[in-house]
MARBALUM-764504 format. One record per residue (C-alpha): z, x, y; residue in one letter; chain. Coordinates in steps of 0.5 Angstrom, whole numbers, always signed. Each point is the difference from the previous one (the first is absolute). Example, Ala and Ser with C-alpha at 12.3 -4.5 7.8 and 13.67 -1.06 7.14 Angstrom:
2
R     Z     X     Y aa ch
R   +16   +25    -9  A  A
R    -2    +2    +7  S  A
end
This chain:
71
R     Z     X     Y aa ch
R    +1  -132  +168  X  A
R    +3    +8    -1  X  A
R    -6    +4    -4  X  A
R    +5    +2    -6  X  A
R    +1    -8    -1  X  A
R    -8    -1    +1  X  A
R    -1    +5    -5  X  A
R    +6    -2    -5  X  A
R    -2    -7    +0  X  A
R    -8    +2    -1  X  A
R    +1    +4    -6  X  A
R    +5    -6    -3  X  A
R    -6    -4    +2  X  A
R    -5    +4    -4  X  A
R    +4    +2    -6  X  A
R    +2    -8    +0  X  A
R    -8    +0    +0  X  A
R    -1    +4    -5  X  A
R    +5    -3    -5  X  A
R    -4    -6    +2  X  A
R    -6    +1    -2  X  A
R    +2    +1    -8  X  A
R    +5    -5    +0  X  A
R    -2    -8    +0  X  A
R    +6    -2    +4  X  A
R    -1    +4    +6  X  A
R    -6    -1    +6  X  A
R    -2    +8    +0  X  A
R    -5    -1    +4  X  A
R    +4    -4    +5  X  A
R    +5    +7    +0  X  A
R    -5    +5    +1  X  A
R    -3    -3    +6  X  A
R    +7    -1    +3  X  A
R    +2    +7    -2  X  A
R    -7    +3    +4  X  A
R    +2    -5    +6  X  A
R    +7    +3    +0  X  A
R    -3    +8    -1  X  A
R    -7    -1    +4  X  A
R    +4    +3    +7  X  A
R    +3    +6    -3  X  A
R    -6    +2    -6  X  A
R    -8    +2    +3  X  A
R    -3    -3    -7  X  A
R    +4    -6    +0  X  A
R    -1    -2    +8  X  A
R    -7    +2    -2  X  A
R    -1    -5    -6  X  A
R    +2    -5    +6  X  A
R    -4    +2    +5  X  A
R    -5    -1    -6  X  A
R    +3    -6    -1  X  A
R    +0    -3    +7  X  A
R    -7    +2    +1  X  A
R    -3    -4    -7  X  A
R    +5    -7    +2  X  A
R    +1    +0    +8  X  A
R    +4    -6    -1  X  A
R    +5    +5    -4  X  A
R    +3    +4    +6  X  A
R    +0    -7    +5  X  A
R    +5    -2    -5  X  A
R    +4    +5    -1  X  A
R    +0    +2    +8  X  A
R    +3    -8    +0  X  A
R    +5    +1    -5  X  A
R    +2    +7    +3  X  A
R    +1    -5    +7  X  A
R    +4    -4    -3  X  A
R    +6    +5    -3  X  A
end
């Protein structure tokens, strides 16, 4: 995927999150991690925050490996 179509798609996903978080009928938490998986290769904090991430739940980056195989 281009990095401008990852970058857009992210912060779509973060606004989305943020909008989320305030209205009932909206998964905002759900958002804002699929926003941060969409930035994490192009933003140090938010790959920095997934490094965390991996590190605390191993099982997380073995699924994510997985799922990237199959796209």
């Amino acid at each position: 995927m281009k990095t401008g179509y990852r970058i857009t798609i992210g912060v779509v996903f973060i606004i989305l999150g943020i909008f989320g978080l305030f209205l009932p009928f909206l998964q905002g938490i759900l958002f804002l991690l699929i926003g941060t998986v969409f930035l994490a290769p192009n933003a140090p904090p938010v790959r920095n925050l997934r490094m965390r991430l991996y590190k605390r739940f191993p099982g997380t980056r073995h699924y994510f490996k997985n799922l990237r195989k199959r796209h």
